[in-house]
N, C-alpha and C positions, 0 to 999 in steps of 0.2 A: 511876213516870212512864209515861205512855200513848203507847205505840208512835201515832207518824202514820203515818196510813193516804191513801192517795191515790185520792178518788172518780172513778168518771168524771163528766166533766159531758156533759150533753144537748148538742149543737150541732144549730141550723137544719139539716136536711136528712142525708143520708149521706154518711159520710167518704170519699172517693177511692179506687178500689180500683186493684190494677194484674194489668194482663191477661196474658196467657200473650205474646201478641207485644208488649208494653211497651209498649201505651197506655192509660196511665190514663186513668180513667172522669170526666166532669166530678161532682162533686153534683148529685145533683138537688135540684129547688127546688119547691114548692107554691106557687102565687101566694095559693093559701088563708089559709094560715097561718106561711109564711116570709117572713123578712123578704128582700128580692132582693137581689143582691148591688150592683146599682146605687144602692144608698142610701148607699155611701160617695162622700164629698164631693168634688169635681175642685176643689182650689184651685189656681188659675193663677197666683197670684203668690208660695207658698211651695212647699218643696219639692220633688221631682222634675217637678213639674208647671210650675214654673220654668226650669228647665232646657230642659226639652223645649220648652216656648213661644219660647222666645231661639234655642234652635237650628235650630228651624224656619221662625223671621222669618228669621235669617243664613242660611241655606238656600237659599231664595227669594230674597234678595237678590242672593246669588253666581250662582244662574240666571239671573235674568232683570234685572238692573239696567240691563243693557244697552239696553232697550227705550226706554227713555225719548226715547234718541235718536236711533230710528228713523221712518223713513216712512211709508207706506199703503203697500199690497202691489196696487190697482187692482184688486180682485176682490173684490167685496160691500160695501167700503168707500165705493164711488162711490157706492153705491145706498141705504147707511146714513147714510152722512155726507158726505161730499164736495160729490155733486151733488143732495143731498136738498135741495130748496129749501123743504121743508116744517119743515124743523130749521135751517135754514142762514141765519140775517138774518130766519127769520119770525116777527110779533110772539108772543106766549108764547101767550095764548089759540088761536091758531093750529094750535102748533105738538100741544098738546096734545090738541085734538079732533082732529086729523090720528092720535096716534099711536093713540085709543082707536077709530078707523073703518077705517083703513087692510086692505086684504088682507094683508100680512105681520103676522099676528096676534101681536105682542110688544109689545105698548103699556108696559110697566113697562120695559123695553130701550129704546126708544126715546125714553122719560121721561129715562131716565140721560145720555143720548146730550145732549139737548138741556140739562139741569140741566150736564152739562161745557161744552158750549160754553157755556151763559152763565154759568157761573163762569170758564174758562181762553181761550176765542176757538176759533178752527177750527184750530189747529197739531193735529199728531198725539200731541205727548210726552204733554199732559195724558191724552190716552184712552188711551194705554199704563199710564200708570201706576196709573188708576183698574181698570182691568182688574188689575193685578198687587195691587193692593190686597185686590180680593175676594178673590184665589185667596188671599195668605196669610192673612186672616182664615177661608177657606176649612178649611186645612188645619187651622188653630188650633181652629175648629170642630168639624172631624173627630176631630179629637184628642179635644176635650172630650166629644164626644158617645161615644164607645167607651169613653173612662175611667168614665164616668158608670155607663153601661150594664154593663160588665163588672167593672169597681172593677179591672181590670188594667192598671198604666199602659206596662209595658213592649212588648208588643206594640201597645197602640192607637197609641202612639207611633212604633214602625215602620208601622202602617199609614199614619199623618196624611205621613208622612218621606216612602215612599214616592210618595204622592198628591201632593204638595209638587213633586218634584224628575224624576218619572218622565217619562222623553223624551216618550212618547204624549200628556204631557199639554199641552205647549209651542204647540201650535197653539191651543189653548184660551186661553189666556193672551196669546201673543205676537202675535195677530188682531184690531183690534180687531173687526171687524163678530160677533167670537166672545164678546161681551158676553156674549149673549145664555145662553151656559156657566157663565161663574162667577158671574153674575147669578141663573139659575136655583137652580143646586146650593146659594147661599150661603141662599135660603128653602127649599129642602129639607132643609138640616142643622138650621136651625132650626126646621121643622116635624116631623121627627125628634126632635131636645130640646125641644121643647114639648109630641110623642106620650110619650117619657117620662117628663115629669113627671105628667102625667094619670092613668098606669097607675100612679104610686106614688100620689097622691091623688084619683080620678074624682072630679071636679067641674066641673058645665057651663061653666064661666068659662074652664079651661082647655082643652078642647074647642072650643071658638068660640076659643080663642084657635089653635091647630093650623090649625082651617077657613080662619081668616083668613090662615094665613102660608102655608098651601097654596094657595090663588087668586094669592094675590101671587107664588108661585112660577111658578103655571101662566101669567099673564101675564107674566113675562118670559121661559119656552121652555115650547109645552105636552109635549115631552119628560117631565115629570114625572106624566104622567098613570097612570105603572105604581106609583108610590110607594105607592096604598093597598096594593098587593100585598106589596111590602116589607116596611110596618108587621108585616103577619101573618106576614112569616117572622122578624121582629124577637121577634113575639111566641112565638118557638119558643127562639130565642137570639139576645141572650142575657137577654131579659127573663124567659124560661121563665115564659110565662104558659098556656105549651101544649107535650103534652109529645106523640114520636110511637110513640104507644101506642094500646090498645082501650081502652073509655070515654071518650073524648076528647070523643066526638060533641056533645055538649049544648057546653062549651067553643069548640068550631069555630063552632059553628053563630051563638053569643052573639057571638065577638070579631069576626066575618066581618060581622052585622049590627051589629056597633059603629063599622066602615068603611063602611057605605053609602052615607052624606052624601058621602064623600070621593070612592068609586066613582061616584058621580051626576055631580057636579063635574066627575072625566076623562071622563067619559061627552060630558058637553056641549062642557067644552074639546077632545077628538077629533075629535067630528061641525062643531064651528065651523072649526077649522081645517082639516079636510080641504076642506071648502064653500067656504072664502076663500081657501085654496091653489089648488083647482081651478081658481075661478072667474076667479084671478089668472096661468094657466100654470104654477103651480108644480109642480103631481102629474103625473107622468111616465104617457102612460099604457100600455096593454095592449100597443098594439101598438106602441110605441116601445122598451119593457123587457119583453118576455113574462113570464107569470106561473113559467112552469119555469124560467126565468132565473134571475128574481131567486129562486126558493127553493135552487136550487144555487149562484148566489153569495153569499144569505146562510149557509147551512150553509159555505161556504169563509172568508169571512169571522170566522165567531164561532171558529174556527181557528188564522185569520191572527190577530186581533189577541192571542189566546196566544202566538203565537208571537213577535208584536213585544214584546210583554211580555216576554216573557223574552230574547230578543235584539231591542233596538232600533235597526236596522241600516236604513238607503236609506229613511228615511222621507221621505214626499214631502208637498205642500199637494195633492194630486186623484191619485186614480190610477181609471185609466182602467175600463172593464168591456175582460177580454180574455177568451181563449178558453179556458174551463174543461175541463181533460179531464176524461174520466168516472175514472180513478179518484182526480183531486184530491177529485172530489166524493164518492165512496163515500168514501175515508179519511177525509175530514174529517167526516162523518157519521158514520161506522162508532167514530170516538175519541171525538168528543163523546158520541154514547151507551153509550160503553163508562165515559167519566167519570162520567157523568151516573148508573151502575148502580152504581157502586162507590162514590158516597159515600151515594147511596138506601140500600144494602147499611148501609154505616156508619153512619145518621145518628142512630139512637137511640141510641147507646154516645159518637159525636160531630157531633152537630148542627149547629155553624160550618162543618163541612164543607161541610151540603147549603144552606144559608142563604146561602153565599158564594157557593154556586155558583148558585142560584138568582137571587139579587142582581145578579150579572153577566148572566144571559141574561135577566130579569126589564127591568132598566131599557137593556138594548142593544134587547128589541123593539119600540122606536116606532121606530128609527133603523137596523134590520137591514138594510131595503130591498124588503121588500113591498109595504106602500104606497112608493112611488118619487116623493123630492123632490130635484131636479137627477139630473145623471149620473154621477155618483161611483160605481165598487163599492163602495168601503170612503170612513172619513175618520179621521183619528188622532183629532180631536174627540169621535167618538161613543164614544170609550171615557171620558172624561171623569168621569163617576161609576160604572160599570157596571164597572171596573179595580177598585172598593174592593172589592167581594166576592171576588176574586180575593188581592188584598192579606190580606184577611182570615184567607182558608185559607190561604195563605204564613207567618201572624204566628201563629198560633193551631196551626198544624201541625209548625211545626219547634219548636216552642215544647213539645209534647206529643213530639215524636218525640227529645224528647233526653233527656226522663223525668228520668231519677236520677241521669243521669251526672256525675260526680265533675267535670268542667271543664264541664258545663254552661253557667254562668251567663258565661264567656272566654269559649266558643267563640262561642258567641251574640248575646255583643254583638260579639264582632271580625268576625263573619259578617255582623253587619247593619251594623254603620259599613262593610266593603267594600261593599258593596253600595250602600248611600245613597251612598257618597263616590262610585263608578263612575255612577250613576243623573247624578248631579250634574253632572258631568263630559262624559257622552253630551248631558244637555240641554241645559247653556249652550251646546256645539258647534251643537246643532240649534236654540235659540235663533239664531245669527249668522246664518243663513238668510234669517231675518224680518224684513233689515236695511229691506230694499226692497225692491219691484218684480223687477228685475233678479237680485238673487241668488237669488229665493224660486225666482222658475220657471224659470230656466237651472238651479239644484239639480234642480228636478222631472224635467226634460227630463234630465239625468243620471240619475235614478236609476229612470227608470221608460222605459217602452215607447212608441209609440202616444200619448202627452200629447199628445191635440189641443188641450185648455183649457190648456195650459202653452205651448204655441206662441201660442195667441189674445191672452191675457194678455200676454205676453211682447212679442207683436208691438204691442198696445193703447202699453206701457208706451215702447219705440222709438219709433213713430209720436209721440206725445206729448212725446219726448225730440229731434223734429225728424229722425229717420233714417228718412223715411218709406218705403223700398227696404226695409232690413230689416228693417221692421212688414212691408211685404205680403211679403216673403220667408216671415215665420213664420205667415204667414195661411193662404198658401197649401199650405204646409206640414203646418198644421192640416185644411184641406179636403182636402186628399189622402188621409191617415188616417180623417176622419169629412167626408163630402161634405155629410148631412145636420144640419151644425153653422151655426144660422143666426145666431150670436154671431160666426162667424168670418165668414159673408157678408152681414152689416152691417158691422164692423169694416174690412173690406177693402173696402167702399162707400166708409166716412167717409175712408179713406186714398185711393183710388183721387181722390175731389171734391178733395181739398184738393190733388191734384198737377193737378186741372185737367182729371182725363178725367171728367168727367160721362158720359157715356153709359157707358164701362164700369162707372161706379157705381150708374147705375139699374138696371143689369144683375143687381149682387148684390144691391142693394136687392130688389129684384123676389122674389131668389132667396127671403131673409130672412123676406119677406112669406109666401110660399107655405107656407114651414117652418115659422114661427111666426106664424101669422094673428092667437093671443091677445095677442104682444107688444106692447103699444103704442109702443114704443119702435122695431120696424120699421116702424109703418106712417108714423111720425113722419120718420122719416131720410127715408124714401121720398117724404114729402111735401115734406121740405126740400130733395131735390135737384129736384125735378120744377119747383118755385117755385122755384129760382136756376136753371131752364132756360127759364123765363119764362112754363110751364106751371103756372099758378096754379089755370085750371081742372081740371085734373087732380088737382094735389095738394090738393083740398078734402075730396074723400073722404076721403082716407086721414089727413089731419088729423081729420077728424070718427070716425072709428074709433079715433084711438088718441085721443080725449078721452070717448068712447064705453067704452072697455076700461081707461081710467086716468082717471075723473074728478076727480081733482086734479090733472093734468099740464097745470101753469100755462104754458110753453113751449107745449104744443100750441095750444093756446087762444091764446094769442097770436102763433104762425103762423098758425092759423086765421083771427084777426082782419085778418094782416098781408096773404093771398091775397084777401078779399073789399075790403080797402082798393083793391089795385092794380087790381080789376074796377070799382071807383067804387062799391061795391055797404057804402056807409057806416053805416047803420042795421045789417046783420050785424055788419060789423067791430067795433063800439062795442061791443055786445053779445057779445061775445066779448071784446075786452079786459077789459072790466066783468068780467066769469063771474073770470077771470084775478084780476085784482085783488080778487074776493072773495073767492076761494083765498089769493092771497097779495099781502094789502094794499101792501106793498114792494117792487112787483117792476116794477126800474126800467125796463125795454124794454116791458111794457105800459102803464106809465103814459105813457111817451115815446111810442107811438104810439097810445094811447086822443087825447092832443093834438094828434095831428098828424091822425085822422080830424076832432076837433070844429074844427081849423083847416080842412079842406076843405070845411066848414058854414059859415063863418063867423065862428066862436062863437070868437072868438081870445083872450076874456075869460078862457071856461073853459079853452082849451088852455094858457094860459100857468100857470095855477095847476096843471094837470097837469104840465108842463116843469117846475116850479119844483119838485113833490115827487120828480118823478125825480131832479134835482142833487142833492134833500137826500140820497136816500136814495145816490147817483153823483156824487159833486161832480167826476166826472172824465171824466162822460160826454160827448164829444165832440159825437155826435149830438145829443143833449137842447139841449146850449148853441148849436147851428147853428138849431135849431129853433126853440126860447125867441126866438134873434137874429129868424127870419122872422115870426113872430108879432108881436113889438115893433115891427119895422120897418112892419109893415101897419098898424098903427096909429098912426106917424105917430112913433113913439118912437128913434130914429134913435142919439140918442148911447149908451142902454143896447143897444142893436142890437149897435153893433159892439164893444162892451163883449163878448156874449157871443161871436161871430164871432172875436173877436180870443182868447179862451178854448178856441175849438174850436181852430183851429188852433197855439196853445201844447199845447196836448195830442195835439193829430193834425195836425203840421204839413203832410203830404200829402193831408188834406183839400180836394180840390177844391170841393166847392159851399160849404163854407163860405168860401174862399177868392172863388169868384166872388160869393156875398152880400155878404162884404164890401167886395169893388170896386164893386157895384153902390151902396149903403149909402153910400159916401165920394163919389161921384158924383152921388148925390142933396144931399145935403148941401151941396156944389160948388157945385150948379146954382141950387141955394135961396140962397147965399153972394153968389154974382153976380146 
């Protein structure tokens, strides 16, 4: 009988070695002639990979369910949605050539935007919840995409857990006007799983298919524009299509030129949106944020958000720029590059290291603060994707750092269930924040310094809630801290008008102007209090500037039309309401007074058919139906006169002229009678 003998057999690559300080070595892989390790299968609906999907839906439930039944927060919201009258009631054709023209260069975001309202209406619940949607297919993505890529399900799974549930990430999710995040990230993951299948089988079909989910990315945030860089450290681990050694050269140079469509791409989406941010006020410039600023608060920054990482403690919605000492800024440089050396040092024996880490400051540089959009130092948002390379070394490092130990595989999972379950725990808290208005930025004003935009906000959100004292209490407040804050001396314009002191409002108007000349939204206020001081001629400029610097801004346009009315100067006026209503066919105040110029012409034919589209589109508009009544009345039509007369004043029973129309109107009729 023949002794069994036990052969070796050959396996793809070199077996694991273990180092003197117990880190084992990953295998290496040949993309030549190995098979990668990412060609095991990620089923999502058997096995572990079951699990983890349910866990991670329940996850994100237990965070953020809550949203559904929250408000707007009055800060980007107003400007996204609320008082966008370009999404808000406008016909669809409309709405859509507006998003792919506009200067806030996100037309796939605001496609989303306008596709929820006209599925759910303008309440807030449905855009919470479509937001909370992405993010967990997000994290279910994330998952699938590292299971794929590493064929390791238990740390991709604490990476997706983490990504899921992490404090930093709740302002991305719990915002809506922060679509624009998990809208983005959710075609970055998938142009990620569409770059790995290509590398398992190159074929042009699957490349054009990548190109295409990467545009679609880049128009919902051009934040994506660092992604080709990614791919290539993707392409280091854990695709191990590159390895970091000598002879590489020929390899580098082919996969570097296999991204260049892609690099072309951020290339162009860069230069567009920095052109239509500029051109629109949004890039902060030189002398407003010096250039030594921002690179000592971005080096304190990429720091900080380490640090919130690991203790997610006083997170706010804006924190302010404050006063950097010099050695915040030496230490925070002096560690990152001491990190930055020590996993360079490691990365050929372990590459996830320098990958993660690169990952992180990779996709955090459109958003560090160089180029400068608003005044924020930092944002919890911008850690958004740029937190997964970080996750990564975290999952993949204590994962290796626990080697062979006999409790390994306890400690590990109890280490990472505390942790996600405390993650969980921190965020729903910092979810309650995002209730509304009020809680969001009274939090702020707690937990940070100097919040000039947390007083502005705050005071926007009072004023609106009728306490118009303690709007300019927090106005003022805010200009005390930043003088040169012209959101705060507009704001305290529009509260100062509506208590009735006009001249002190044209005062901050004024101010608002000088500060922000690009805004068209000061030169607008400026022009609406000047025309309710009877100063029409004056406010024509400054309407024609902000329709000048916003040519969509269907309100301006019909201010505009409404100052050239009151001069009798009627052929402008028309021509301006007109402009209006080719912006936005439904926009009931200039079709109501596009009618009430063609009545001072005589044309009472055409104004009444104007009148009649404003009710369709306002069946409650008071004015429209006083107007409709004088129009009828001049034409001899008497009993539909006071029909609408009697309309107005059911609906705005303190209507005086429509009240005197229709005593005059009853009087005629009298007279006719007798």
């Amino acid at each position: 009988m023949k002794k069994k003998t036990h052969k070796k057999q050959r396996v793809a690559g070199e077996p694991a070695k273990q180092h003197a300080e117990g880190f084992p070595v990953a295998p290496r892989h040949d993309p030549e002639t190995d098979a990668p390790p990412s060609r095991a299968k990620t089923k999502f609906f058997f096995g572990s990979s079951f699990g983890v999907t349910i866990a991670l839906i329940a996850a994100n439930l237990f965070v953020y369910a809550p949203v559904r039944h929250y408000g707007f927060v009055l800060y980007d919201d107003l400007q996204y949605v609320t008082e966008n009258a370009n999404i808000q009631g406008a016909p669809l054709w409309q709405g859509i050539r507006w998003a792919f023209t506009t200067n806030r260069g996100v037309p796939l975001t605001w496609l989303s935007f306008i596709l929820d309202l006209r599925l759910f209406g303008s309440g807030p619940g449905p855009l919470h919840v479509t937001n909370v949607i992405f993010h967990v297919i997000n994290s279910l993505l994330l998952f699938g995409v590292l299971r794929r890529m590493t064929a390791e399900w238990k740390p991709s799974a604490f990476v997706a857990a983490l990504f899921a549930v992490h404090p930093l990430h709740v302002e991305s999710v719990a915002w809506i006007a922060e679509r624009k995040d998990v809208l983005s990230t959710f075609f970055l993951l998938l142009t990620i799983w569409a770059y790995s299948s290509y590398t398992r089988a190159p074929r042009w079909h699957r490349y054009l298919l990548m190109v295409v989910v990467f545009v679609l990315g880049l128009m919902a945030k051009p934040m994506l524009v660092t992604l080709p860089f990614v791919l290539i450290l993707l392409d280091i681990w854990p695709l191990h299509r590159l390895r970091l050694e000598r002879g590489q050269a020929e390899k580098w140079l082919r996969l570097t030129y296999e991204k260049l469509p892609l690099v072309a791409l951020a290339i162009v989406a860069s230069v567009v949106t920095i052109v239509m941010s500029g051109g629109g006020g949004g890039v902060e410039s030189f002398d407003t944020v010096p250039l030594s600023l921002r690179v000592a608060n971005a080096s304190v920054s990429c720091a900080a958000y380490i640090r919130d990482m690991i203790w997610p403690a006083n997170l706010a919605a804006f924190y302010p720029y404050g006063l950097l000492s010099g050695w915040e800024v030496a230490g925070s440089v002096l560690g990152l590059l001491a990190v930055s050396a020590f996993l360079t040092w490691n990365a050929r024996r372990h590459p996830y290291l320098l990958v993660g880490w690169l990952w992180y400051l990779v996709m955090l540089a459109p958003v560090i603060g160089l180029i400068q959009s608003g005044g924020q130092s930092r944002a919890d948002r911008f850690t958004y994707v740029p937190l997964v390379g970080l996750f990564i070394i975290a999952a993949w490092g204590i994962q290796e750092l626990a080697g062979r130990w006999k409790y390994r595989r306890l400690a590990l999972s109890t280490a990472a269930g505390i942790l996600v379950c405390g993650c969980m725990i921190a965020a729903r808290r910092q979810v309650q924040y995002w209730e509304n208005a009020f809680t969001l930025w009274q939090h702020a004003l707690d937990t940070t310094t100097g919040n000039y935009l947390a007083h502005t906000v705050l005071g926007f959100a009072l004023a609106g809630d009728g306490r118009l004292d303690e709007g300019i209490s927090h106005y003022r407040e805010a200009l005390s801290t930043q003088p040169g804050f012209a959101e705060a001396h507009n704001n305290l314009g529009i509260a100062l008008a509506r208590e009735g002191r006009i001249d002190e409002a044209i005062s901050e108007f004024q101010a608002a102007v000088r500060l922000a000349p690009a805004a068209a939204v000061t030169h607008y206020d400026l022009g609406f209090a000047l025309a309710e001081e009877g100063r029409a001629q004056e406010a024509i400029p400054h309407y024609s500037e902000a329709v000048r610097l916003d040519p969509n801004y269907v309100e301006a346009f019909t201010k505009l039309g409404d100052a050239f009315l009151v001069q009798d100067r009627l052929n402008e006026a028309i021509a301006n309401y007109t402009e209006a209503l080719r912006i936005q066919p439904n926009f009931a105040e200039a079709l109501d007074n596009l009618g009430l110029a063609l009545a001072n012409e005589g044309k009472y034919e055409e104004a009444i058919v104007r009148y009649n589209e404003a009710l369709r589109v306002r069946p409650d508009f008071a004015e429209a139906h006083n107007n409709l009544g004088s129009a009828l009345s001049n034409q001899g039509r008497y009993g539909e006169a006071i029909a609408h007369f009697t309309e107005a004043l059911r609906i705005q029973p303190d209507n005086a002229l429509a009240r005197d129309n229709l005593e005059i109107v009853s009087q005629k009729i009298q007279g006719k009678t007798k």
